[in-house]
LOMARFI-449458 format. One record per residue (C-alpha): x, y, z. Coordinates in nm, 4 decimals, decimal comma. Example, Ala and Ser with C-alpha at 12.3 -4.5 7.8 and 13.67 -1.06 7.14 Angstrom:
<pts>
<pt <1,2300; -0,4500; 0,7800>>
<pt <1,3670; -0,1060; 0,7140>>
</pts>
This chain:
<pts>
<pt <1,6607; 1,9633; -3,2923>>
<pt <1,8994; 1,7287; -3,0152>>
<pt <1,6750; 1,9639; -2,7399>>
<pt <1,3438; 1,9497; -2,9230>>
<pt <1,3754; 1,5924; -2,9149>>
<pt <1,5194; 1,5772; -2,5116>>
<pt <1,2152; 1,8288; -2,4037>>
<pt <0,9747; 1,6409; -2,5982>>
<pt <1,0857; 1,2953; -2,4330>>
<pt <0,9831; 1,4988; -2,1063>>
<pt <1,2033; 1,2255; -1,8706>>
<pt <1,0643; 1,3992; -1,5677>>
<pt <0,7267; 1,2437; -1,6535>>
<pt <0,8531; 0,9441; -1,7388>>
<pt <1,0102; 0,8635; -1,4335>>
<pt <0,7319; 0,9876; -1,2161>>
<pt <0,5131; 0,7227; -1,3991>>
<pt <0,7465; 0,4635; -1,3814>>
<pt <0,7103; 0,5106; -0,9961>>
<pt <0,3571; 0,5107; -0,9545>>
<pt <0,2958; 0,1698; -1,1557>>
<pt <0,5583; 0,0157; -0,9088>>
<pt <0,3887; 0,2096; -0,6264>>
<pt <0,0993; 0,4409; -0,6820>>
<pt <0,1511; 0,5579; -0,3254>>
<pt <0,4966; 0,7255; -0,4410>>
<pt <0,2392; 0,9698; -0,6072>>
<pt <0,2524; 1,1714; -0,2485>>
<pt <0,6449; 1,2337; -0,4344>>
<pt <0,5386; 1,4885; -0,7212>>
<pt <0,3872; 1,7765; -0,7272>>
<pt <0,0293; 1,8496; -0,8984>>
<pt <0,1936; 2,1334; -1,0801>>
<pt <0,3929; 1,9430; -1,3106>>
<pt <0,3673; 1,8514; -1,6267>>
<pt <0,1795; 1,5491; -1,7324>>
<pt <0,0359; 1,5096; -1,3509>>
<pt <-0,3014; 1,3983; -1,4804>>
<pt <-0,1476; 1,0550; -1,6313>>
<pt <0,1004; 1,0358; -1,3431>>
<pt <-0,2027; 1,0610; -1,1191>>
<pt <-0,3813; 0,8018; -1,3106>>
<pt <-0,1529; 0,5692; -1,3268>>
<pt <-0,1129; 0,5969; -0,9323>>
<pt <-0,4430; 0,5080; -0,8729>>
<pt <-0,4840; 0,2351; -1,0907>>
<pt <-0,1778; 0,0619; -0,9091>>
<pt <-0,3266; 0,0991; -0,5596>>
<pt <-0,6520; 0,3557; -0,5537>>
<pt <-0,5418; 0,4709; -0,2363>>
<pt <-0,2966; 0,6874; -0,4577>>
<pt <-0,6214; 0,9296; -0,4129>>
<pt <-0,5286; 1,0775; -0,0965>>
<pt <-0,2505; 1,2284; -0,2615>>
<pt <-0,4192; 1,3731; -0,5154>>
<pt <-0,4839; 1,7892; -0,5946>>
<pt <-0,9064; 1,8162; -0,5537>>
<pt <-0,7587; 2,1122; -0,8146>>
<pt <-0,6428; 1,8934; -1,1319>>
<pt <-0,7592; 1,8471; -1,4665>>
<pt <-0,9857; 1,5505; -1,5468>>
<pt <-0,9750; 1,5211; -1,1692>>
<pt <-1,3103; 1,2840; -1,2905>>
<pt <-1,1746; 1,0128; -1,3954>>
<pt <-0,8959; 0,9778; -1,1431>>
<pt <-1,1078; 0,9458; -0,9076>>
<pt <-1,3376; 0,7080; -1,1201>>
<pt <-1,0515; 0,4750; -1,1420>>
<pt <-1,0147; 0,5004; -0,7500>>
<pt <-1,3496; 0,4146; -0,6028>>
<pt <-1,3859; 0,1588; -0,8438>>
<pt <-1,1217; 0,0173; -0,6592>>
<pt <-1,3049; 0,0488; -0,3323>>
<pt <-1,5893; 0,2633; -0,2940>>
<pt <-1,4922; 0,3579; 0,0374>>
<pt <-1,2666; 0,5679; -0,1188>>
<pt <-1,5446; 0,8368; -0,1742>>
<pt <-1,4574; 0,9404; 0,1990>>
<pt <-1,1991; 1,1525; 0,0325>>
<pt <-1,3475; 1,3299; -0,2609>>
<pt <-1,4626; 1,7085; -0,2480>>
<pt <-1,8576; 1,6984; -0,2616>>
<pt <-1,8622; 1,9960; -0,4679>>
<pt <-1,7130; 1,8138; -0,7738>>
<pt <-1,7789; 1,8582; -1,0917>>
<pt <-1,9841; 1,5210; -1,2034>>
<pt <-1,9988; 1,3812; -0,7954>>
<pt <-2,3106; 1,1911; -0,9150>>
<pt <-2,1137; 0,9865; -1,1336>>
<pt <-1,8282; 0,9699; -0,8669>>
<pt <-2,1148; 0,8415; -0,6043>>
<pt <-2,2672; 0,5825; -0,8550>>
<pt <-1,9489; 0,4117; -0,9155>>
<pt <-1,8345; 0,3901; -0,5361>>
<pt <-2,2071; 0,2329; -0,4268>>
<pt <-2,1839; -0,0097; -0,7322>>
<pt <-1,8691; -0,1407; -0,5691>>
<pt <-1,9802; -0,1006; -0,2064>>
<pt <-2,3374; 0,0342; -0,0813>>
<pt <-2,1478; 0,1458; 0,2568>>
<pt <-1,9749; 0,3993; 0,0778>>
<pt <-2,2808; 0,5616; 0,1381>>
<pt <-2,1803; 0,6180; 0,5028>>
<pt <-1,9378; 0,9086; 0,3700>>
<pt <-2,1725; 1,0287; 0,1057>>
<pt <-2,3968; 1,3829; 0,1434>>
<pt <-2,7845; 1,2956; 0,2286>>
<pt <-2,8047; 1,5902; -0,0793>>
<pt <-2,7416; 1,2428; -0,2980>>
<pt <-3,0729; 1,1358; -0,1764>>
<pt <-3,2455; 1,3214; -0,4235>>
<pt <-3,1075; 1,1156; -0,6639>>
<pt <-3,3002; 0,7449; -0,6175>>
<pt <-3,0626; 0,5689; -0,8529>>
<pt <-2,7637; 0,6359; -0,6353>>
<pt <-2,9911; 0,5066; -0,3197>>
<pt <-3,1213; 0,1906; -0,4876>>
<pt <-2,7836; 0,0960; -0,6294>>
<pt <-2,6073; 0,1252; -0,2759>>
<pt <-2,8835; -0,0661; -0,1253>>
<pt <-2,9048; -0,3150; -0,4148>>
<pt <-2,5453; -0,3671; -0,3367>>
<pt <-2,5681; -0,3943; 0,0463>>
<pt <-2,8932; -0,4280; 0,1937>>
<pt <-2,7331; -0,2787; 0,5361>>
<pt <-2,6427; 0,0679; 0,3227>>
<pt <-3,0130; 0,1272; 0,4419>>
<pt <-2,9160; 0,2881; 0,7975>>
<pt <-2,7288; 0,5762; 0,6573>>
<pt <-3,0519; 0,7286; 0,4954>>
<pt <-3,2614; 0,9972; 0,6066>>
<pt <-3,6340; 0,9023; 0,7739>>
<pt <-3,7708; 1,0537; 0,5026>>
<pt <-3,5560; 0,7995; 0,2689>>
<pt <-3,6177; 0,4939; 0,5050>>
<pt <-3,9929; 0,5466; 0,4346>>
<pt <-3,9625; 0,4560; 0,0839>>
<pt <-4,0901; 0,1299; -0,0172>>
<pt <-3,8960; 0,0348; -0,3215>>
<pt <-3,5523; 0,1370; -0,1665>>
<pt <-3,6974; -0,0421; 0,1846>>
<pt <-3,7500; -0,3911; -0,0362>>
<pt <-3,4509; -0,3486; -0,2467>>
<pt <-3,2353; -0,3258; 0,0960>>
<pt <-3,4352; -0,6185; 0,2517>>
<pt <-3,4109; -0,8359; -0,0245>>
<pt <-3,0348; -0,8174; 0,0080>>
<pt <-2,9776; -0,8935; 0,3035>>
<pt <-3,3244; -0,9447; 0,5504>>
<pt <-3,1478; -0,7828; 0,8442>>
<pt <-3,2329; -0,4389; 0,6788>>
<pt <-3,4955; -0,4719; 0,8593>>
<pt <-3,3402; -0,3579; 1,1824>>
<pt <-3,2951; -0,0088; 1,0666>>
<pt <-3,6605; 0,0767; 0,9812>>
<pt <-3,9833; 0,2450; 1,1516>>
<pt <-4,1830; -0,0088; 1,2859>>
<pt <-4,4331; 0,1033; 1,0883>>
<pt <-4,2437; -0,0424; 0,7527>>
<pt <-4,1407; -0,3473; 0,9692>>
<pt <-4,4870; -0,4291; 1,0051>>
<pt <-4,5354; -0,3839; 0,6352>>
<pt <-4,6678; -0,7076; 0,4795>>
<pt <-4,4934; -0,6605; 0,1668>>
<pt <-4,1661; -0,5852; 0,3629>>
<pt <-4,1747; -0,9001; 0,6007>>
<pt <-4,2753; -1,1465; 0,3384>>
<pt <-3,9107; -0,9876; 0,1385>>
<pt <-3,7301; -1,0447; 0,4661>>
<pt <-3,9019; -1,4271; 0,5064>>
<pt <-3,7798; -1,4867; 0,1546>>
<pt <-3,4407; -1,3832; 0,2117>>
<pt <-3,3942; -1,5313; 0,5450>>
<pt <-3,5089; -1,8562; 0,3746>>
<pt <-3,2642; -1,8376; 0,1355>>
<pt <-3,0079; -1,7791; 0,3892>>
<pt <-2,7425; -1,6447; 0,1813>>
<pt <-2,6261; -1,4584; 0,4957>>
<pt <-2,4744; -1,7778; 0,5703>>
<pt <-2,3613; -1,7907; 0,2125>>
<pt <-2,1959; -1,4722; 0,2379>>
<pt <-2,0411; -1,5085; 0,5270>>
<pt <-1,8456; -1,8364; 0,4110>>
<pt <-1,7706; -1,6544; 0,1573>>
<pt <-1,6228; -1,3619; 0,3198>>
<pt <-1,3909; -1,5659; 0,5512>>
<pt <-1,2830; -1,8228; 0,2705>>
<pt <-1,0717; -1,4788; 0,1810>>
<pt <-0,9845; -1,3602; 0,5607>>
<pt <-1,0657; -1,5773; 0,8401>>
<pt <-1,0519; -1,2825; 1,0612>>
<pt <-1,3437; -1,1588; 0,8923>>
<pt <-1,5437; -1,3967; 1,1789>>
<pt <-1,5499; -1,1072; 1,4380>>
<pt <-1,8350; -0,9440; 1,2229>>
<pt <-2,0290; -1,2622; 1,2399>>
<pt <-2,2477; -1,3781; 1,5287>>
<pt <-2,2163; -1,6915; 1,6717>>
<pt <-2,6221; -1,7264; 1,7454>>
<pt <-2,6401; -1,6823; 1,3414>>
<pt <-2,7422; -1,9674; 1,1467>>
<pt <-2,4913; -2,2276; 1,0586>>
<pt <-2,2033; -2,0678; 1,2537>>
<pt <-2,0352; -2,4102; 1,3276>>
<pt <-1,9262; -2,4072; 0,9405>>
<pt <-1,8730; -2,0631; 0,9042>>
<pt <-1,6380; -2,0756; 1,2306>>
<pt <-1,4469; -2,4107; 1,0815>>
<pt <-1,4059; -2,2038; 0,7172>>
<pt <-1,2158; -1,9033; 0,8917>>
<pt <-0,9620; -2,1030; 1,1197>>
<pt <-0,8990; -2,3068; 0,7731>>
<pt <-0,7966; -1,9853; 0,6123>>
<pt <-0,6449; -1,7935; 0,9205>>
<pt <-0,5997; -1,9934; 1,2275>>
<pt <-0,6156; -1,6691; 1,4793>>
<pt <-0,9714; -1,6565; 1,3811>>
<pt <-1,0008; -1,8957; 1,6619>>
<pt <-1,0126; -1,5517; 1,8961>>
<pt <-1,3149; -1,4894; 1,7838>>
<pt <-1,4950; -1,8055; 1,8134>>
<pt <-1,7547; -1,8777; 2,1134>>
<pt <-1,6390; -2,1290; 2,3139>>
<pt <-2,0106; -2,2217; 2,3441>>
<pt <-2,0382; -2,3432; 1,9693>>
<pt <-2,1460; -2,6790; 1,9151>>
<pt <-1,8425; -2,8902; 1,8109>>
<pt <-1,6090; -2,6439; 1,9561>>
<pt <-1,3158; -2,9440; 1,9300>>
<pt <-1,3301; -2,9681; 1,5546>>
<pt <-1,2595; -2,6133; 1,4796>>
<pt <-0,9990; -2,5389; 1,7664>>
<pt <-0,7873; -2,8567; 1,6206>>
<pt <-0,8325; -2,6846; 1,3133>>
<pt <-0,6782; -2,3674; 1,4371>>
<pt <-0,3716; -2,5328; 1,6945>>
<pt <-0,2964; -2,7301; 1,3981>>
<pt <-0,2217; -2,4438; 1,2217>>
<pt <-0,0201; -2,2905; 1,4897>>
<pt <-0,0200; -2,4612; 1,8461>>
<pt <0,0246; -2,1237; 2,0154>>
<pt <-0,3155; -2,0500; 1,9545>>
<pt <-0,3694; -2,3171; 2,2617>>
<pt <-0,3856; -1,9821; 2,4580>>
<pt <-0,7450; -1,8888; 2,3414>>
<pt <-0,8865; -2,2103; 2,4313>>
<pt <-1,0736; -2,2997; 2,7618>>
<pt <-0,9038; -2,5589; 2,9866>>
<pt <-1,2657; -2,6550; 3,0378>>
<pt <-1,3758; -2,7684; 2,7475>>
<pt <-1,4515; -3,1665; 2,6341>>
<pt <-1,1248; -3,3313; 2,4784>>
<pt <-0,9054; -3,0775; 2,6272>>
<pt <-0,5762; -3,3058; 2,5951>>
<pt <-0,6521; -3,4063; 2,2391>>
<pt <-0,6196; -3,0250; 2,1452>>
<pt <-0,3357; -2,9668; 2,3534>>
<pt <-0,0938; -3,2350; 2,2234>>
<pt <-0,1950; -3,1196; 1,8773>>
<pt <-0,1107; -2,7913; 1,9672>>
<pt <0,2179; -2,8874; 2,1547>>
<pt <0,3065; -3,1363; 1,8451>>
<pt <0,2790; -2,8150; 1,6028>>
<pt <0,4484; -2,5864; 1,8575>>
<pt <0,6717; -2,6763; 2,1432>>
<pt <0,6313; -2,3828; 2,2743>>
<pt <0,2280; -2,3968; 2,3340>>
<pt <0,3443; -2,6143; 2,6813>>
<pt <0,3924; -2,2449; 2,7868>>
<pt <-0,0165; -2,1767; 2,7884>>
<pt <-0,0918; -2,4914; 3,0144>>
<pt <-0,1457; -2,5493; 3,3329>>
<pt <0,1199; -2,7139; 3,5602>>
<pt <-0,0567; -3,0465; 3,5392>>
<pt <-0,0813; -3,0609; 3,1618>>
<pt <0,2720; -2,9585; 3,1357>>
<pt <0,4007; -3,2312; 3,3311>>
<pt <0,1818; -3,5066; 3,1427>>
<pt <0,3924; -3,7538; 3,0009>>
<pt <0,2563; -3,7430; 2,6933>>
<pt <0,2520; -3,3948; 2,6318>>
<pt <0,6228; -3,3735; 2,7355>>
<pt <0,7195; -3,6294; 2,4388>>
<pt <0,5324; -3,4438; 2,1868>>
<pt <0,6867; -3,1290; 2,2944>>
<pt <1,0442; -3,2988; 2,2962>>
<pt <0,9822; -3,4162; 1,9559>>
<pt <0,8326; -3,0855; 1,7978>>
<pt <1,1022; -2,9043; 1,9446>>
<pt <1,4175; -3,1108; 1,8025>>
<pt <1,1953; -3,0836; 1,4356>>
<pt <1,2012; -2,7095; 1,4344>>
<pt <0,8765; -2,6496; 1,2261>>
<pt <0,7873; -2,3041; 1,4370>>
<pt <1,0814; -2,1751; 1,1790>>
<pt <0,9823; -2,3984; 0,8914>>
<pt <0,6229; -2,2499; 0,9444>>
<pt <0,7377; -1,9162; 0,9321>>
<pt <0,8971; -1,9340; 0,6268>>
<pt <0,5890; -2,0825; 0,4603>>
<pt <0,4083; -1,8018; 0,5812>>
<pt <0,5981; -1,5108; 0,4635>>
<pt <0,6870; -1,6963; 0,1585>>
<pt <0,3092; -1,6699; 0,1222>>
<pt <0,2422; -1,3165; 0,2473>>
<pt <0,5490; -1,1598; 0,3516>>
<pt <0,4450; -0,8759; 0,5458>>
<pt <0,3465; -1,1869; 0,7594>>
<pt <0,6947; -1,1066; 0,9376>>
<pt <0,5349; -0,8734; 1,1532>>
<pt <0,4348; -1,1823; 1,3604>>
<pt <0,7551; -1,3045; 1,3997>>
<pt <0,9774; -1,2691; 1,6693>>
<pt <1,3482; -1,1270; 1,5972>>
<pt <1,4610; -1,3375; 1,8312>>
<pt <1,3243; -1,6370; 1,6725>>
<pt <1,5754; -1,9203; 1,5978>>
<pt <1,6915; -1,8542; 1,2188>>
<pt <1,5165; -1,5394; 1,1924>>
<pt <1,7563; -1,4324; 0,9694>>
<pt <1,6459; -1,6707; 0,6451>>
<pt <1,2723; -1,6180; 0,7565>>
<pt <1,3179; -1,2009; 0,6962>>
<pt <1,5277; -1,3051; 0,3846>>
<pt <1,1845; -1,5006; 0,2439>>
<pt <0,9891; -1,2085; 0,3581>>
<pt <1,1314; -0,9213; 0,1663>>
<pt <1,2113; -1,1851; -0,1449>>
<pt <0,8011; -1,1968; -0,1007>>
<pt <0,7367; -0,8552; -0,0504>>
<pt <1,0048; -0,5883; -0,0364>>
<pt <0,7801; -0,3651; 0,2130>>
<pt <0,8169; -0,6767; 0,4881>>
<pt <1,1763; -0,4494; 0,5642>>
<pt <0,9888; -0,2735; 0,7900>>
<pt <0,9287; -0,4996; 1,0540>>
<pt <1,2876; -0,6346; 1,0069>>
<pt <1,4732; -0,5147; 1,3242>>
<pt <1,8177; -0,3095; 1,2415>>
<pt <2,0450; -0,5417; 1,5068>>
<pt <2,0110; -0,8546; 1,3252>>
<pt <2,1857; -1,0173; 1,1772>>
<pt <2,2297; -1,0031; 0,8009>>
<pt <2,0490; -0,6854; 0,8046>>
<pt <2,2414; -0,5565; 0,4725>>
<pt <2,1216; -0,8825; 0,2994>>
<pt <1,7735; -0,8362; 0,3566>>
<pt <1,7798; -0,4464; 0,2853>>
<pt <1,9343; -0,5268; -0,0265>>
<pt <1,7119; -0,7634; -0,1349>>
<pt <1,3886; -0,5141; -0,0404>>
<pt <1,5839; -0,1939; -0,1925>>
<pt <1,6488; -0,4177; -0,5254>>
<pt <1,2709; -0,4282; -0,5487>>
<pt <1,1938; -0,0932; -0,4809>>
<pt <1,4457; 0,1400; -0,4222>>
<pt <1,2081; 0,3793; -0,1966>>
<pt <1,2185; 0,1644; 0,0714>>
<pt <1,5647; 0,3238; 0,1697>>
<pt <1,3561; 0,5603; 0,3801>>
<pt <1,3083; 0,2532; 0,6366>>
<pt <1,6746; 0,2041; 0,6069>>
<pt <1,9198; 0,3615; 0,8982>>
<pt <2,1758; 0,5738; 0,7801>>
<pt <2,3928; 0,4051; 1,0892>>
<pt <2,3869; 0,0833; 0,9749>>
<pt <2,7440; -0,0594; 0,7892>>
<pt <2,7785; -0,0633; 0,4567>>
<pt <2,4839; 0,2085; 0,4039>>
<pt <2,6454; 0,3472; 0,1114>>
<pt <2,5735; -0,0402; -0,0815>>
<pt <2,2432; -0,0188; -0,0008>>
<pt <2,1788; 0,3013; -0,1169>>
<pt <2,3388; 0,2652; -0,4169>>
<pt <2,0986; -0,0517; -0,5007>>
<pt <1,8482; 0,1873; -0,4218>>
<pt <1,9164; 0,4308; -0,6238>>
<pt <2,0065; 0,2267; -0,9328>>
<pt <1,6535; 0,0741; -0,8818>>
<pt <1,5122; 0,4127; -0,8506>>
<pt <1,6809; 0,7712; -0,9211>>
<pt <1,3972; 0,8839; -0,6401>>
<pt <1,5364; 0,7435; -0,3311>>
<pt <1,8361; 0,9862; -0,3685>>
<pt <1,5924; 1,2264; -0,1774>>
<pt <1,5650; 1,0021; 0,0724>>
<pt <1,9331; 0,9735; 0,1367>>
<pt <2,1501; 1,1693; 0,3818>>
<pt <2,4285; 1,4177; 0,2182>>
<pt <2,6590; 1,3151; 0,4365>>
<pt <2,7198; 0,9714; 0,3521>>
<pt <3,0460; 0,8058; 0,2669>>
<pt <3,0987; 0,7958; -0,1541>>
<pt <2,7965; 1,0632; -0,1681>>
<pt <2,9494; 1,1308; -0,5373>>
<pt <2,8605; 0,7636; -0,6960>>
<pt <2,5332; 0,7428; -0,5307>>
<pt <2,4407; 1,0993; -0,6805>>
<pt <2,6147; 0,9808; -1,0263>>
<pt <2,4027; 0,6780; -1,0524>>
<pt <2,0749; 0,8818; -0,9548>>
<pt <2,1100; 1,1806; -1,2067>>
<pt <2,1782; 0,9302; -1,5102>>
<pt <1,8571; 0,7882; -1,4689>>
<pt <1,7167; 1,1485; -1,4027>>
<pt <1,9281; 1,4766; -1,4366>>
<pt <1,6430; 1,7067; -1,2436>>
<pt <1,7412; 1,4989; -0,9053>>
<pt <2,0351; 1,7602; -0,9118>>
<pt <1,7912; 1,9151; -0,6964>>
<pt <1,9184; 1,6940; -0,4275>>
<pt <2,2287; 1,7143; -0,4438>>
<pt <2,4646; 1,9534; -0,2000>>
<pt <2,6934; 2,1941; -0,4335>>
<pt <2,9511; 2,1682; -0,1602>>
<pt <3,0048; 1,7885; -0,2340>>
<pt <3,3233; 1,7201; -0,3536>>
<pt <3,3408; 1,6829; -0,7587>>
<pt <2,9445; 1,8177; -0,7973>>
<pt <3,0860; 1,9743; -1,1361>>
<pt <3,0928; 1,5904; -1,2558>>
<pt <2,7716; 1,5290; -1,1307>>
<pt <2,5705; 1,8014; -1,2970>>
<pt <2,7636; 1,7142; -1,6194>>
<pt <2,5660; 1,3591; -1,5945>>
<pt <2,2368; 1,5769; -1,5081>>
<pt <2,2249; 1,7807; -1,7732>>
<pt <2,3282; 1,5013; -2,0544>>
<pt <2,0510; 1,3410; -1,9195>>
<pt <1,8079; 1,6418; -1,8781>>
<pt <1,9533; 1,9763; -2,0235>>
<pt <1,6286; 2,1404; -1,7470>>
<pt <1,8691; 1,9916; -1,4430>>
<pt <2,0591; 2,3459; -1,5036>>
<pt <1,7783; 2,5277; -1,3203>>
<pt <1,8595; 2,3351; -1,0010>>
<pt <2,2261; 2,4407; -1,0556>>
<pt <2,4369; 2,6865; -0,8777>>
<pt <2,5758; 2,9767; -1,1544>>
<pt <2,8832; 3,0194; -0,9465>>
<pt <2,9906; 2,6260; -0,9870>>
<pt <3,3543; 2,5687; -1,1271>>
<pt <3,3303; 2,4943; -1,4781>>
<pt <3,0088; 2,6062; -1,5201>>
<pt <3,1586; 2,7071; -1,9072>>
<pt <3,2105; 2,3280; -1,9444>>
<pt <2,8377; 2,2184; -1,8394>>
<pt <2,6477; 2,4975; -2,0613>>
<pt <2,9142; 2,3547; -2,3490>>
<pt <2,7910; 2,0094; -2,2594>>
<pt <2,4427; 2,0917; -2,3900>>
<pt <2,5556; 2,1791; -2,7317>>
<pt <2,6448; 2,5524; -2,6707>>
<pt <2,2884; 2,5953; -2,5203>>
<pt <2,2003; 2,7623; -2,2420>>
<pt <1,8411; 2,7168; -2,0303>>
<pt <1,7035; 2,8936; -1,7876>>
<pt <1,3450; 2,7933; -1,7008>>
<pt <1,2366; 3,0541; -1,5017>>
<pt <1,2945; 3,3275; -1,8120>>
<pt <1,2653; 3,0677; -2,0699>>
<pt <1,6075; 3,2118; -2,2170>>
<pt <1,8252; 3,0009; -2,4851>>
<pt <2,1146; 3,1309; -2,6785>>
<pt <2,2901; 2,8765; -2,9584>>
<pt <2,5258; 2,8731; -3,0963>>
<pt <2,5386; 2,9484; -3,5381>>
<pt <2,5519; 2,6362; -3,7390>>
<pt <2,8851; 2,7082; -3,8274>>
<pt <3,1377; 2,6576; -3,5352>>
<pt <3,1983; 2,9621; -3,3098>>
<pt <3,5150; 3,1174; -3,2523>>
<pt <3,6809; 3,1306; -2,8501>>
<pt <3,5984; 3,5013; -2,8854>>
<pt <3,2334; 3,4070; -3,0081>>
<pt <3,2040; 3,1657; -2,7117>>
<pt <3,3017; 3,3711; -2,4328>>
<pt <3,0701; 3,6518; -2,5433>>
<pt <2,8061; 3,4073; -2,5594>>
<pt <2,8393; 3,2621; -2,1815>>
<pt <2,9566; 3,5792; -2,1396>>
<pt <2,6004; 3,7497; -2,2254>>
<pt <2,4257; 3,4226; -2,0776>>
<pt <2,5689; 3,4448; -1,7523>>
<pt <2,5157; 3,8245; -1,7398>>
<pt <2,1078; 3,7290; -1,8285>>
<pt <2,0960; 3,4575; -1,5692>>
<pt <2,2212; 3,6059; -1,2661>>
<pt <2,0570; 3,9836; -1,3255>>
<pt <1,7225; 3,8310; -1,4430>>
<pt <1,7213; 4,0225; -1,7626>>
</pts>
């Protein structure tokens, strides 16, 4: 009954899914061929749909894993087999969510007009990744136009001469929610400008929106614009070392610079020698740099986004509080943190606390290693297999993993010192960790007793227990005795 229940519990499978719903992308961790993979997989992908990569085209109810990816992102379709069972339904999803998914979808789906119209309905620019043939068709051709009246571009001039097919376009166009949609888009990234031209319609606000959001959206901005000054103060306001994309040339030149300089110090470095010995600029850059705020700004950032430390230099003045933020923010910012700091084995503890994977960014050479990856471990039995046997206090590290898992026995060397304790934690926890075991480990008596007399071997699916009553020595040693004969033969 005490193994019907521990088999039934099926830890293995619990653990995996614990993983993926902290990180679906740990999915790339487990095998397709174990039990349960079907909810592991699922559970993956609805944590981060990119999970899909990692998943068998092979599974069961491979459907509705992949459902649950694209949509996430359509674009996801790039990566499922064509020859699917149910790819219509696949297809439908991934253009409902984005109509460029189409880009990566057979033209064999053009048969089916639904799938066409939807994409198109979705993104009018979906258009240019149909056949002629496709193109030709007037209700997908007005669909595409009405969404967005540069659809127009990708058609025969025969169907952009087409009266019903201009007047769509004039409609759109009037409407102008290209403008719409492109406030839109860079209200969530500013650096979204770059697929934006600056002869479009209203490009002065668009512009100003982005460098509001993201200030290096200022690279892509024509220098040409009207009211150029408005949205590079924007942007040096932000941060002044964006001075360096911005032409000397332009009208109000100093007024940007000393708002740069008063943000940044350090933006004096982008001027010429004239500006940098103005009087004015100097003071500002005096009084900027005594202030400090290129570290205060930092820390805003990454307390915002931390994988934002990827902009910041190591060498920055407190960089050691501004990687601290970042992995606080987002435990994944450890991998822009550089191993000389330092502090390092503050901030890896704090990222290895959040998810204990992220040991495999972690150098074994670093001091006090065996800390870290006991944090990691404790967070996550899985990062033992990231870990290197060698390490100093190997035994508590492996403890720690196999009581939240017994099967990571797998892991661990049998020529570690004390392994006999070890596998005694793995198979309390899991009485399967025994397959992973060597037979010809000391005591190996005392672990089969641990399970309650019982013996498993999965590969022959062999279990000897013991009476109800309790055996005799004599009874016992015949037992193990017969066991062991069973288990090393293969009989």
């Amino acid at each position: 009954m005490k193994r019907d229940k521990e088999e039934n519990s099926n830890p293995e499978r619990e653990n995996a899914i614990k993983a993926v719903k902290q990180d679906g992308l740990a999915l790339r961790f487990f095998s397709h061929q174990m039990e349960g993979y079907k909810d592991i997989a699922l559970e993956a992908v609805k944590q981060d749909g990119y999970a899909l990569i990692f998943v068998s085209h092979q599974m069961e109810a491979y459907k509705d894993v992949v459902l649950e990816a694209v949509k996430q992102d359509g674009l996801l379709i790039e990566y499922v087999s064509p020859d699917m069972e149910a790819y219509k339904d696949v297809v439908l999803e991934a253009v409902k969510q984005d109509g460029l998914a189409l880009r990566f979808v057979s033209h064999q789906m053009e048969a089916y007009k639904d799938v066409v119209l939807e994409a198109v309905k979705q993104d009018g620019h979906a258009i240019q990744y149909l056949s002629d043939e496709m193109k030709a068709d007037k209700d997908v051709v007005l669909a595409a136009v009405k969404q967005n009246g540069h659809a127009i571009q990708y058609l025969s001039d025969e169907m952009k001469a087409d009266k019903d097919v201009v007047l769509e376009r004039d409609k759109e166009e009037n409407s102008n929610p290209e403008r719409e949609n492109a406030i839109k888009a860079v209200k969530q990234d500013g650096l979204a400008l770059r697929f934006f031209s600056h002869q479009m319609e209203g490009y002065k606000d668009i512009a100003l929106e982005a460098v509001k959001q993201d200030g290096y959206a200022l690279i892509f901005v024509s220098h040409q614009m009207e009211a150029y000054k408005d949205v590079v103060l924007e942007a040096v306001k932000q941060d002044g070392l964006l001075i360096e994309y911005v032409s000397p040339d332009m009208e109000a030149y100093k007024d940007v610079v000393l708002a740069a300089v008063k943000q940044n110090g350090h933006a004096i470095q982008y001027l010429s020698d004239e500006m940098k010995a103005d009087k004015d600029v100097v003071l500002e850059r005096d009084k900027e740099e005594n202030s400090n705020p290129e570290r205060e700004n930092a820390i805003k950032a990454v307390k915002q986004d931390g994988l934002a430390l990827r902009f910041v230099s190591h060498q920055m003045e407190g960089y050691k509080d501004i990687a601290l933020e970042a992995v606080k923010q987002d435990g994944y910012a450890l991998i822009f943190v550089s191993h000389q700091m330092e502090g390092y084995k503050d901030i890896v503890l704090e990222a290895v606390k959040q998810d204990g994977l992220l040991i495999e960014y972690v150098s074994p050479d670093m001091e006090a290693y065996k800390d870290v990856v006991l944090e990691a471990v404790k967070q996550n039995g899985l990062a033992l297999r990231l870990v290197s046997h060698q390490m100093e206090g190997y035994k508590d590290i492996a403890l720690e993993a196999v009581k939240q898992d017994g099967l990571l026995i797998e892991y661990v060397s049998p020529d570690m010192e004390a392994y006999k304790d070890v596998v005694l934690e793995a198979v309390k926890q899991n009485g399967h960790a025994l397959r992973f075991v060597s037979h010809q480990m000391e005591a190996y008596k005392d672990v089969v007793l641990e399970k309650d007399g019982e013996i498993i071997s999965t590969d022959m699916q062999l279990h000897v227990s013991y009476p109800d009553s309790s055996p005799s020595e004599t009874d016992q040693q015949e037992l193990l005795g017969d066991a062991a004969l069973s288990l090393s033969t293969g009989i």
